[in-house]
N, C-alpha and C positions, 0 to 999 in steps of 0.2 A: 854445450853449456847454456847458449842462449838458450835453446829450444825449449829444455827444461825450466827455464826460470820462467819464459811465456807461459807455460804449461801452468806453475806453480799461480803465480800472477793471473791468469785466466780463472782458475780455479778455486782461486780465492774471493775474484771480484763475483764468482757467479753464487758463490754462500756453499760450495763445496767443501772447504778446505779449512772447516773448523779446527779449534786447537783446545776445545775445552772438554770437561772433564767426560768419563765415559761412566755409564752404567752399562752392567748385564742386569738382565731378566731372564729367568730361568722357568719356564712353563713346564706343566705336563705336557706339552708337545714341542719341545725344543727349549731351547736359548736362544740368545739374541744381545746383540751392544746397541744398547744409543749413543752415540753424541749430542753434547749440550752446547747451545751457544750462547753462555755465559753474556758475552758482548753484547749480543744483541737483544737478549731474553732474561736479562738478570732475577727477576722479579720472579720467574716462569721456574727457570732454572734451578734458583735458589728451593724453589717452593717443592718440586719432586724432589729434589736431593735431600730436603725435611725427612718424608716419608720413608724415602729410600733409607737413608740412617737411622731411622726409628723401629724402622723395621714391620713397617703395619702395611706397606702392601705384600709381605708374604702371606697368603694363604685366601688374596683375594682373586678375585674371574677379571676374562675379561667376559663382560655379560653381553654384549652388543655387537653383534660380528654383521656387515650386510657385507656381502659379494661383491667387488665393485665398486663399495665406496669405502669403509673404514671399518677398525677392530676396538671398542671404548671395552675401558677397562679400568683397575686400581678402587673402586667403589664402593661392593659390594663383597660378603665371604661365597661359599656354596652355598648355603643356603638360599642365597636370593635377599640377605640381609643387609642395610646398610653400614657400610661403618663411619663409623666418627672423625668427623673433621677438624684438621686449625683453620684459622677464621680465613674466609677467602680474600682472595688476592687482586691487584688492577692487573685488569685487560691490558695487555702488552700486543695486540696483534699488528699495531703498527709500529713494526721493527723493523720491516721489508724482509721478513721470512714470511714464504708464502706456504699455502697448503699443498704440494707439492708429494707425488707419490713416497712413501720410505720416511715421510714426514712425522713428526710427533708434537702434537700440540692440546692445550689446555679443554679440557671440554667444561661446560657453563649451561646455565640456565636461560633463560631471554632477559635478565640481569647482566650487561657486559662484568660487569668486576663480580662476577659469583663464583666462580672458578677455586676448587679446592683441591682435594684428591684424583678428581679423575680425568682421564686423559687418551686422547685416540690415537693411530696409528692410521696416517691414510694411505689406503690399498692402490691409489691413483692419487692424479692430479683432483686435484678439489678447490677448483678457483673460484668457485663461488662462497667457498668460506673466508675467503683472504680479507683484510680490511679495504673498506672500500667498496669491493663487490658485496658483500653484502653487510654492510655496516653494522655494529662497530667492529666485525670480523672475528676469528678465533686463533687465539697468539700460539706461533708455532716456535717450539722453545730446544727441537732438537731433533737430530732424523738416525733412523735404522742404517748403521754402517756395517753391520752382519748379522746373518742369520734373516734375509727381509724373508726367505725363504719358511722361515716360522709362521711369521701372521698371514703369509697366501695361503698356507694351509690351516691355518684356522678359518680362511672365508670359504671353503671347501666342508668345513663339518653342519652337520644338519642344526637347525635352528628352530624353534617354537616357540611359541607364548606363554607367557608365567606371571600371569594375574596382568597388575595393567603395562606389563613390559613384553617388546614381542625383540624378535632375533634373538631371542638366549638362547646360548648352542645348549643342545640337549645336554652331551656329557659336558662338564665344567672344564674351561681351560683354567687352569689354577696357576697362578706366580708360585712358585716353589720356592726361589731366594730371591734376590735384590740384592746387586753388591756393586758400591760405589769404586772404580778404579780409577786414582788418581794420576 
């Protein structure tokens, strides 16, 4: 009984052991759950769970896939087109989530508070994105509890350039659905 409670208590303080709300993403190349941390990411949180209930990242890529470091995605349709944003949101990267493999966080412009729609999944540890390391950081608002096995194999599909953007996996990975489980 103790052991367990250390276990819980350990896993809690290390940012494991979230309790907030989950999403599925449903790709042409799988599925997958996030966890959100609400707690620590409110701002972050709230702002995909928008999308997610509106229903406007079905049918977008993840357009940016590098090997080794991260999969961005929610953007853009297939076409290579962008789509339309609510107005962006504050930089939340110092919450003490860090960028951390199976991670999901805010992606932005070199504007800390530009952050709208779109958002990465990192393939590793990425501690140079954390706040502080590289100031003012990129807010990490929730991590891959299944399915991580998805976006390793999206860093596995071939990649090319498509005008002034480069890593676009040649075939589209495409969100299929988005479904908020409460």
């Amino acid at each position: 009984m103790i052991n367990k409670w250390l276990v819980a208590l350990t896993l809690t303080a290390s940012g494991f052991a979230w309790a907030g709300p989950k999403v599925e993403l449903e790709t042409s190349l799988g599925a997958f759950t996030i966890e959100l941390n609400e707690e620590q990411a409110p701002i972050s949180s709230a702002n995909f769970i928008r999308y997610v209930e509106d229903g406007s990242y079905v049918g977008t890529i993840f357009h940016r896939i590098i090997p080794g470091f991260m999969a961005q995605g929610g953007g853009f349709d297939s076409n290579m087109k962008q789509i339309n944003t609510y107005a962006p949101i504050k930089n939340e990267a110092n919450n003490g989530l860090g960028n951390n493999t199976a991670t999901i966080a805010m992606a932005r412009t070199n504007d800390p508070n530009s952050a709208t729609r779109q958002f990465y999944i990192n393939l590793v540890d990425n501690d140079f994105l954390n706040y502080g390391q590289r100031s003012p950081g990129y807010a990490v608002f929730g991590k891959v509890t299944q399915g991580f096995e998805v976006i390793q194999k999206m860093a596995e599909q071939p990649t090319r350039n498509f005008g002034r953007m480069s890593d676009v996996p040649v075939t589209p990975i495409v969100i299929t659905k988005a479904t908020l489980i409460k």
